[in-house]
C-alpha positions in Angstrom: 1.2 14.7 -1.5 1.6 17.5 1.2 3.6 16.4 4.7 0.6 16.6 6.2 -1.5 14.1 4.0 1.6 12.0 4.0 1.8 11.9 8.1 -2.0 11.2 8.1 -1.4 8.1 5.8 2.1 6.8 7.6 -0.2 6.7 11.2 -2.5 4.0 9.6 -1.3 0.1 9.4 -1.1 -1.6 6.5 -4.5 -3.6 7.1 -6.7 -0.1 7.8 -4.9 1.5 4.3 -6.0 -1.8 2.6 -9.5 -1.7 4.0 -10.1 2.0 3.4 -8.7 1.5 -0.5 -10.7 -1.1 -1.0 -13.9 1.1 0.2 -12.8 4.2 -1.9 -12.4 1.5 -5.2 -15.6 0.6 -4.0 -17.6 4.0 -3.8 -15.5 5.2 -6.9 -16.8 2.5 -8.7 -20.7 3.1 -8.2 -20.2 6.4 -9.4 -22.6 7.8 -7.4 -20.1 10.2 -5.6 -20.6 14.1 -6.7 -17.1 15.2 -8.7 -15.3 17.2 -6.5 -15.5 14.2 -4.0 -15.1 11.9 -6.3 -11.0 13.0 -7.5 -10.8 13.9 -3.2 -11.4 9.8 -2.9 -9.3 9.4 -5.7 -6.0 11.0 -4.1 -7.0 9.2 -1.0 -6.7 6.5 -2.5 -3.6 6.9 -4.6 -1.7 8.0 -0.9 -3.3 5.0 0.1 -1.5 3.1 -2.2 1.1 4.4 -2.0 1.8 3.9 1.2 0.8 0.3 1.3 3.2 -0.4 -1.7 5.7 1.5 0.4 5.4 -0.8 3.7 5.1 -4.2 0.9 8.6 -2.8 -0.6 9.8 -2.6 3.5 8.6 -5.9 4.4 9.8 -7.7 1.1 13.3 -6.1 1.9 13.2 -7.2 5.6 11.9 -10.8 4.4 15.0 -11.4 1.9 17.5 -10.1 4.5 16.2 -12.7 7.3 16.6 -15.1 4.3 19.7 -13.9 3.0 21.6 -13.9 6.4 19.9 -17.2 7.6 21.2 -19.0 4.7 18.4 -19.6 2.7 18.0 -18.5 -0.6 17.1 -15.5 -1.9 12.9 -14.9 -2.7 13.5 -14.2 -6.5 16.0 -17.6 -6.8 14.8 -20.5 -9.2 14.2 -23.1 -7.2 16.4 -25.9 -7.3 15.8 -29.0 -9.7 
């Protein structure tokens, strides 16, 4: 992924990468798209998900911190019997 692809993908939220992902699985799907567009969807979409796996990683890490340093316990702990 150039810089440039990569800026273009960190200036969308979370919501708008899901919503556009979704609509490139669903055009991808169909198969109608010509080749050449079709693999230029296809590395959208991989940036896509990349970044939203990114900002999920970010979030889960924020999550277990408030947790951690409120005193509950931690997201990945059995829970208790």
């Amino acid at each position: 992924m150039t810089k440039e692809e990569l800026n273009t993908v960190e200036k969308e939220s979370f919501e708008s990468a899901m919503s556009q992902l979704e609509e490139i699985v669903q055009q991808l799907e169909r198969g109608s798209l010509p080749l050449d567009q079709s693999i230029k969807m296809f590395k959208k979409g991989i940036e896509l998900s990349q970044y939203c796996q990114k900002e999920l990683d970010q979030a889960e890490e924020m999550v277990t911190k408030v947790m951690t340093e409120s005193g509950l316990r931690k997201l990945d702990e059995e829970p208790l019997s």
